[in-house]
N, C-alpha and C positions, 0 to 999 in steps of 0.2 A: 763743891762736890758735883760729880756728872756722874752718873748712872743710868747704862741701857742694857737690857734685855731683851729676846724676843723668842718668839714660840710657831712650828708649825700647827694648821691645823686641817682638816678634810672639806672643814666648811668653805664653802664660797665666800668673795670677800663680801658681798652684799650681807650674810647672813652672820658674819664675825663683826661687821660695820651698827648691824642693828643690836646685837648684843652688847657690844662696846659703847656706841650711845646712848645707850637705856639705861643709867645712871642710875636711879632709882632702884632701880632691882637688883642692886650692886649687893649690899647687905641680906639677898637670899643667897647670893651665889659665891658670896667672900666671904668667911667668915670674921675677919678683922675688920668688915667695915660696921661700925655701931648705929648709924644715921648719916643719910643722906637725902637730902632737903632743896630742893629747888624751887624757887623763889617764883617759877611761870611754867607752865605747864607744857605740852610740846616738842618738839625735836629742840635740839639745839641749836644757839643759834651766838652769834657774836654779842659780846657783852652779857650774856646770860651770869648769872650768879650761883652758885650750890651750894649749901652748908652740907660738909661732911664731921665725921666722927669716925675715928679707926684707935681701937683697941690700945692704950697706953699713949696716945698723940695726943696733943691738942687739939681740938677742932678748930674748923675755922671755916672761912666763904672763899671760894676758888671760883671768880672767872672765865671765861672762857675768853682767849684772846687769837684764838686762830682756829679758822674748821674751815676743811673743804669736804663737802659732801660725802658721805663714800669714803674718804681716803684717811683724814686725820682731823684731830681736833687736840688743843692743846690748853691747858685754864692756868692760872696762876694765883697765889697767896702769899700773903704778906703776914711776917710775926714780927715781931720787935728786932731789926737788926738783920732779917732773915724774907728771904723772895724765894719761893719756892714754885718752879714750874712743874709740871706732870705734861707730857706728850703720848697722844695714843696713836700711831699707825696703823693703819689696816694696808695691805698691798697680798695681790694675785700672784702664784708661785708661778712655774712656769709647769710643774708637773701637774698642776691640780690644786684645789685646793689653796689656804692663804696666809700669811704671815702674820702676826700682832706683833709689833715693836712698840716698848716701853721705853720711855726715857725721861728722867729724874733730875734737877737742875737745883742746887740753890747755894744762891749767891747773896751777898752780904756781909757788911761787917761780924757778922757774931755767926754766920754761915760755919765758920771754923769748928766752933763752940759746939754749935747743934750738929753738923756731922759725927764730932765726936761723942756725942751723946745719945744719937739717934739713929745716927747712919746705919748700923746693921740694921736695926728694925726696920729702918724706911725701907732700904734694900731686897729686903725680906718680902715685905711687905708686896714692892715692886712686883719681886720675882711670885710669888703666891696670887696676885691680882694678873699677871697676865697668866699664866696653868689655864687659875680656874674659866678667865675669860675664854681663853681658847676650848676649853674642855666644854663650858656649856654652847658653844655655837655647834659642837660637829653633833649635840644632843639633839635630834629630830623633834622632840616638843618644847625646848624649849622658848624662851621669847616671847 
């Protein structure tokens, strides 16, 4: 299964970039995320690790396996059978203002299995985790 999404928003891409890696604060601003836990303190950064928890999912530790400053960052997870990647873009519109692309990845033998099982939620999930991202960057206090 491949799923992408994406949202305008007023914010600048700097200020959708810092809310989008601020991972931590993900569970004030999402409500389906239960805990998220990282393992080193700090921006992010290759090979970093995160225990998340989202509302009916399993939890699990998501990697980070691609960031470029500013632009995107991407982490991965592993269940039984199941690779699940998460990609966050941030990109400058041309009118103003910046883009958040979501994009959702999992592959695997039993990949099948868990779409079927899970894929609206995740999708869901997807789509409701980029809103609210975009919606708290164009918020002047937050972050």
């Amino acid at each position: 299964m491949r799923y992408e999404t994406s949202t305008t928003t007023s914010a600048d891409p700097a200020r959708l970039w810092a809310v989008v890696s601020d991972v931590e604060k993900w569970p004030e601003w999402i409500e389906v995320y239960e805990e998220v836990r990282r393992q080193r303190p700090g921006d992010l950064a290759l090979g970093d690790s995160t225990h998340l928890k989202q509302r009916g999912l399993a939890g699990g530790d998501w990697t980070v396996t691609e960031l470029e400053e500013g632009t995107v960052f991407a982490w991965e997870s592993r269940q039984p059978g199941v690779r699940i990647v998460g990609r966050h873009v941030v990109s400058a519109e041309p009118t103003g203002g910046s883009r958040l692309t979501l994009q959702l990845e999992m592959t695997g033998w039993a990949s099948g299995v868990a779409n079927a099982f899970l894929g609206r939620r995740s999708r869901s999930y997807v789509d409701l985790e980029c809103e609210r991202l975009a919606a708290v960057a164009a918020e002047p206090t937050s972050a």
